[in-house]
N, C-alpha and C positions, 0 to 999 in steps of 0.2 A: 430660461430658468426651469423650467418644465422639463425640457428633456435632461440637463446636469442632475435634477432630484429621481428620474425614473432611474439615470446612470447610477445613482449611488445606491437607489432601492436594489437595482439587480446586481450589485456587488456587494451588497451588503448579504443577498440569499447566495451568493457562491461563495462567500464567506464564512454562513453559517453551513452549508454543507461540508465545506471544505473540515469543521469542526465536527460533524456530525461522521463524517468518513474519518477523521482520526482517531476515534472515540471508537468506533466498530472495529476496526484493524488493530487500536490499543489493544481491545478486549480478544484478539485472536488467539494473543502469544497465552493468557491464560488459555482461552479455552484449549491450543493445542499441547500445552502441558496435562491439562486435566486427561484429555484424548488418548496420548501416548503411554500415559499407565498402563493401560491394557489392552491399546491397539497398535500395531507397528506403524512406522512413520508411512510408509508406500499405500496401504491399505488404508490408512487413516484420511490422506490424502484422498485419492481414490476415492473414497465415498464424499468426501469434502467436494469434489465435482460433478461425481454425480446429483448430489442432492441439489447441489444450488443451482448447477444447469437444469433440472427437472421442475426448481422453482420459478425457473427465468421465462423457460418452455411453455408452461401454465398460463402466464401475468401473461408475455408475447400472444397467444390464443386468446386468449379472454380480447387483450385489446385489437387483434386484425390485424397484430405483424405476420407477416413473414421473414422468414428466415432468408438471404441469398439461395440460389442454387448454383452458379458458375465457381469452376474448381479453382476460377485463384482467389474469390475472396475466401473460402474455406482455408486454401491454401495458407493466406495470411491470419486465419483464424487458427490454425496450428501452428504457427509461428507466434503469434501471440500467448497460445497456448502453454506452451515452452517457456517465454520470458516472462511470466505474470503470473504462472501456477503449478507448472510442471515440476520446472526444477526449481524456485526459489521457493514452494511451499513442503515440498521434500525435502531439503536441505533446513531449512528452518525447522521442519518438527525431529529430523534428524540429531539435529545440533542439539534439543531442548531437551535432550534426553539426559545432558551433561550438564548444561548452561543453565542459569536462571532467567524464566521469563522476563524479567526486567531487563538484564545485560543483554538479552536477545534482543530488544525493541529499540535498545539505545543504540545497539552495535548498528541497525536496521534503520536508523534515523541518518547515517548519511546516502541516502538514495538522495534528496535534493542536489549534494554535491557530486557525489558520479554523472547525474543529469546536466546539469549545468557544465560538465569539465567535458561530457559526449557532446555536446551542442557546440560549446566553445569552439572544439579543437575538428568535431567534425562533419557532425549533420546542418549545424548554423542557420536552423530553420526557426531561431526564435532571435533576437537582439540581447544580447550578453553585454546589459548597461552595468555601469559602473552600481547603481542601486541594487541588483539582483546579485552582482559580488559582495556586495556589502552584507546582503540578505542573508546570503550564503555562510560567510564569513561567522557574523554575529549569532546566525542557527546553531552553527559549529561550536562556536565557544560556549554558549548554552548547554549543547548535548556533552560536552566534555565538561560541564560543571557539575552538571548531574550524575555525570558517571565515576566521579571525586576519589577519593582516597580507596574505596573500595575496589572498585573497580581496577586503580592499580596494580592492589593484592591479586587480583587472579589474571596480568601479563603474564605471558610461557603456560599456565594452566589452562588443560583444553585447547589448544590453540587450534587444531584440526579443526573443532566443531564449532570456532569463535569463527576461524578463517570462510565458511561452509557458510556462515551468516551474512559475512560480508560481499561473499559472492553472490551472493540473493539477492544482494542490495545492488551490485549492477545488473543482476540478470533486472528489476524491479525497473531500473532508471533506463535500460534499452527497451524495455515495456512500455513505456511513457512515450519514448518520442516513436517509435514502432506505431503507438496506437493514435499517430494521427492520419494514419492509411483509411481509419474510418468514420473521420470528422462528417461523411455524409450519408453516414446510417444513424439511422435510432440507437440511443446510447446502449439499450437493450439488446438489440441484436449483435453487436460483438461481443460482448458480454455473456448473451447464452452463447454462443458457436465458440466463442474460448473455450469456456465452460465445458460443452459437448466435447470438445477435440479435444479437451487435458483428459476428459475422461475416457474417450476411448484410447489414450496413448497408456493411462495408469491401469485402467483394469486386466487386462493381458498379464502385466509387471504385477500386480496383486494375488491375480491368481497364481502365479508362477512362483515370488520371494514369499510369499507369506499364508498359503492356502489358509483365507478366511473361513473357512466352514472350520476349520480346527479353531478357532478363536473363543474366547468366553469373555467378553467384555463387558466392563462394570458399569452400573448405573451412570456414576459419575461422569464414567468416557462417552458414555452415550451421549449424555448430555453436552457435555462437551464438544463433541461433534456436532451435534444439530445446531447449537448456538456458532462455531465454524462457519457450518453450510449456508445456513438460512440468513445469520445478524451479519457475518463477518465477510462474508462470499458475496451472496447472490446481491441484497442490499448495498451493499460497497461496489460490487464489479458497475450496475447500472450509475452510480454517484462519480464515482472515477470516469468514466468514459465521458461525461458531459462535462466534467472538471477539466480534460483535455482538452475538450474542443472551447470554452467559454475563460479559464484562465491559462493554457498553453501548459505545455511538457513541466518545464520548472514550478510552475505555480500550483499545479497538481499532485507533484510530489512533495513540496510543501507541509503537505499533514504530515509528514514522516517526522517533523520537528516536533508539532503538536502531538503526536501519538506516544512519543518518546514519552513525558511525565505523566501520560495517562496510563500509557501500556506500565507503567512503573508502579503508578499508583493503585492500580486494578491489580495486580501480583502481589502488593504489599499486602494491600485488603485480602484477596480472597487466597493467597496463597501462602500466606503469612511473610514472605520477600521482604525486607527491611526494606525502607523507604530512606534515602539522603536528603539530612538535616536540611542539604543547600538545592535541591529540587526545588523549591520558589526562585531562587536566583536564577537556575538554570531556563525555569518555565520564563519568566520576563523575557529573556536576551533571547529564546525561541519566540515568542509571539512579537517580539519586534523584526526579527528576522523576516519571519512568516510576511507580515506585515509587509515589509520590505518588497517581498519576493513578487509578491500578488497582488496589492493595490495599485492601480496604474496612475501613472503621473498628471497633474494636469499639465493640459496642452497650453503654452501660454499665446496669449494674444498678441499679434502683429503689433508693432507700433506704431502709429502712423506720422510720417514725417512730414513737417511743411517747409515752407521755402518760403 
């Protein structure tokens, strides 16, 4: 009895991180709209790694990690790089220059399904039950509830930088099952050596597409960056990394369901973004989903036969 109440206490707290990490990443798509005003997307990026690897670097010090030194986890730390922040946070603030942050988060909420459909068909390193299709399934009808009549109106429009979103959203889901090459590090240190390695692939690219010293960047973007780096980055990259290792690849990207009516509803609020009438609808049929994806089953008890 004892240990089924500790089980549920410790998924009850991967639970509420799991909300806690969609709520951070909701809030990215604002802040990288507010950003883009008057920083380019490569440069805006760019500093987004630097800062939050610099904040990771810090916390790691203070507590007596270290970092790896052998060249292939690095190795896989620039590969991670790539799939988690390179190019889907480039392409994403790329895109937002046309898009509305809301359609950007929604569009960005099928990374559960790309996860699930890579696992399926290729990596097969998690069990692809009939409950986590279902999961899958019912997320999906949610996020296309929420995305309603409007969302219609701008099919063919943009499509370039809608399509640019979506591929972020697998580059996000080969991220996922990739990041469980470091189920036996501190969720920390993949986290900053991503972080490190996106940033030394983007600054080269920054200096060169967008010589920042010409820049004059507005309060608001600043802001907007640091709330990126610091709320949306460095905080999220350490919650993600432990969310892979404690509810698996699918159950981790998960929040992308829950982030969808938050990332909608933060753009509505602070960017004035119209909010859809049926976003409660859409939010139910994701937290069932969600639900679905991540609570694990009970084990049933043997029967015992007599004679």
């Amino acid at each position: 009895m004892a240990t089924n109440s500790l089980k549920t206490t410790n998924y009850a707290v991967e639970l509420s991180l799991l909300a806690v990490l969609a709520t951070l990443w909701g809030a990215s798509y604002t802040f990288i709209k507010l950003g883009i005003e008057t920083i380019p997307p490569v440069t805006l990026i760019a500093a987004r790694t630097i800062i939050a690897g610099a904040v990771l670097l810090v916390i790691l010090r203070l507590r007596g990690i270290r970092l790896p030194r052998d060249a292939a986890t690095w190795r896989n730390f620039a590969i991670q790089a790539c799939l988690n922040s390179v190019i889907p946070f480039t392409l994403i603030a790329w895109a937002e220059k046309s898009v509305d942050a809301g359609l950007a988060v929604i569009l960005n909420s099928m990374t559960p399904v790309f996860t699930f459909l890579i696992t399926l068909l290729w990596s097969r390193h998690e069990p692809t039950t009939f409950r986590k299709m279902a999961g899958v399934m019912i997320g999906l009808v949610g996020t296309c509830v929420i995305v309603g009549t409007q969302a219609l109106t701008h099919v063919g429009q943009e499509l370039v930088a809608q399509l640019a979103v979506v591929l972020a959203t697998v580059c996000y889901a080969g991220a996922a099952i990739f990041g469980r090459n470091f189920n036996d590090l501190d969720p920390m240190a993949p986290a900053a050596g991503s972080l490190v390695s996106g940033a030394a692939i983007l600054i080269p690219v920054s200096l060169v597409v967008d010589q920042p010293w010409t820049l004059e960047p507005s309060s608001s973007s600043m802001l907007g960056l640091v709330g990126l780096a610091v709320f949306s980055t460095s905080f999220t990259f350490v919650i993600y990394f432990r969310l892979i290792h404690t509810l698996g690849s699918v159950g981790a990207t998960a929040q992308a369901y829950l982030r969808a009516p938050i990332g909608v509803a933060i753009g509505a609020y602070f960017l004035g973004e119209r909010l859809s009438s049926s976003a409660w609808i859409g939010l139910l049929c994701i937290l069932i989903g969600v639900t679905l994806m991540t609570v694990p089953q009970k084990s049933r008890k043997p029967v015992l036969k007599t004679t």
